[in-house]
C-alpha positions in Angstrom: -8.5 -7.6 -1.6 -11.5 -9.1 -1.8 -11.7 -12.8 -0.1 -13.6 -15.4 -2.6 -16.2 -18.5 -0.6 -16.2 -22.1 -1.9 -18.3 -23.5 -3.9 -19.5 -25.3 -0.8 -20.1 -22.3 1.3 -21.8 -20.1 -1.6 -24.8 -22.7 -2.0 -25.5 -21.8 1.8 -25.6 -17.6 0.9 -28.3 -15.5 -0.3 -26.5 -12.8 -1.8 -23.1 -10.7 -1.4 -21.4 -14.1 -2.9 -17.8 -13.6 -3.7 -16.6 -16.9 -5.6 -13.5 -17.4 -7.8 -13.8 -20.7 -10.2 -12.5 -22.4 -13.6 -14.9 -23.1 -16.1 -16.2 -26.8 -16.3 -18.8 -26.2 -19.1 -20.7 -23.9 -21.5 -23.9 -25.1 -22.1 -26.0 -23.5 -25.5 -27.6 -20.4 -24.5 -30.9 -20.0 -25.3 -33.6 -17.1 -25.4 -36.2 -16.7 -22.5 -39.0 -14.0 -22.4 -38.8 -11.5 -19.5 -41.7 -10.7 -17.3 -41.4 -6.6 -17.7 -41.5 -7.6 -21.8 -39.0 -8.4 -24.2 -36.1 -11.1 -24.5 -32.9 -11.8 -23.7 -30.0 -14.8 -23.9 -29.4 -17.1 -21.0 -26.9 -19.4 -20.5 -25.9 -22.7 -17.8 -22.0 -23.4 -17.0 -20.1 -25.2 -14.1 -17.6 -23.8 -12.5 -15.1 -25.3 -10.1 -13.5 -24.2 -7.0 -9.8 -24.6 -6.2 -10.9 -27.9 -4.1 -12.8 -29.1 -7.5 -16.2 -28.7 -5.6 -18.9 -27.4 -8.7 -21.6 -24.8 -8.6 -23.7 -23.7 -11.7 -23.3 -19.9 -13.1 -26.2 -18.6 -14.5 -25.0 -15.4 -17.0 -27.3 -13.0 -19.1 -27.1 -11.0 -22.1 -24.0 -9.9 -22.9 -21.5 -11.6 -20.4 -22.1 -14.6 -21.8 -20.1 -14.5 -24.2 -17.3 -13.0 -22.4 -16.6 -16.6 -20.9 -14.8 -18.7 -23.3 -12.8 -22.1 -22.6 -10.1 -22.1 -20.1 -10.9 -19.0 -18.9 -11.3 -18.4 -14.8 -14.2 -16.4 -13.5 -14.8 -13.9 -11.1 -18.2 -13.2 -9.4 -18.4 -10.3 -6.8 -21.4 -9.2 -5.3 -23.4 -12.8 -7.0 -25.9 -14.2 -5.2 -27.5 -17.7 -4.8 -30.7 -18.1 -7.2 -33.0 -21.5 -6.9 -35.3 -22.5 -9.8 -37.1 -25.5 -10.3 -35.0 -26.7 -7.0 -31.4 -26.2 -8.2 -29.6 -23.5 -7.0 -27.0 -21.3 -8.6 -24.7 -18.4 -8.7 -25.7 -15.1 -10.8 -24.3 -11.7 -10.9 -27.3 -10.4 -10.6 -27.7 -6.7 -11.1 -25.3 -5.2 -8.9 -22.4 -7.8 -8.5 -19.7 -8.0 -11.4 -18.1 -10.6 -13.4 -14.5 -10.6 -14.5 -12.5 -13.2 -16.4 -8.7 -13.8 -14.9 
């Protein structure tokens, strides 16, 4: 069974972050270029702990629109990205999302 961090205690990981939340938010995605070339979506959203505490999700591509109000999300295997000094969860390449 894997064991899920706060919200409090993922900010302080790099990577291997395990975090179980209820979506806050949605915000609008929007369209970034990539380095290697190309495009793809992006898209911001809040999530909160069982104590309330909020960390940002940053998703990509297609899993954004698997989130949908009301829903409960599952990271395993996120990490903790900074940019522009505010940090927040990913999946990343290797970690999964799942909606409970």
């Amino acid at each position: 069974m894997t064991e899920f961090v706060t919200a409090d205690v993922a900010k302080t990981m790099n990577s291997g972050v395990n975090f179980k939340g209820a979506l806050k938010s949605k915000g609008q995605s929007r369209t970034v270029n990539l380095k290697r070339g190309g495009t793809v979506n992006v898209c911001d959203m809040v999530l909160a702990d069982e104590a309330g505490t909020d960390i940002d999700l940053t998703l990509w591509g297609d899993d954004i629109d698997k989130v949908v109000d009301g829903c409960t999300v599952q990271i395993t295997n996120g990490y903790i990205n900074e940019f522009k000094g505010k940090k927040s969860l990913t999946k990343g390449k290797f970690g999964q999302l799942e909606i409970v």
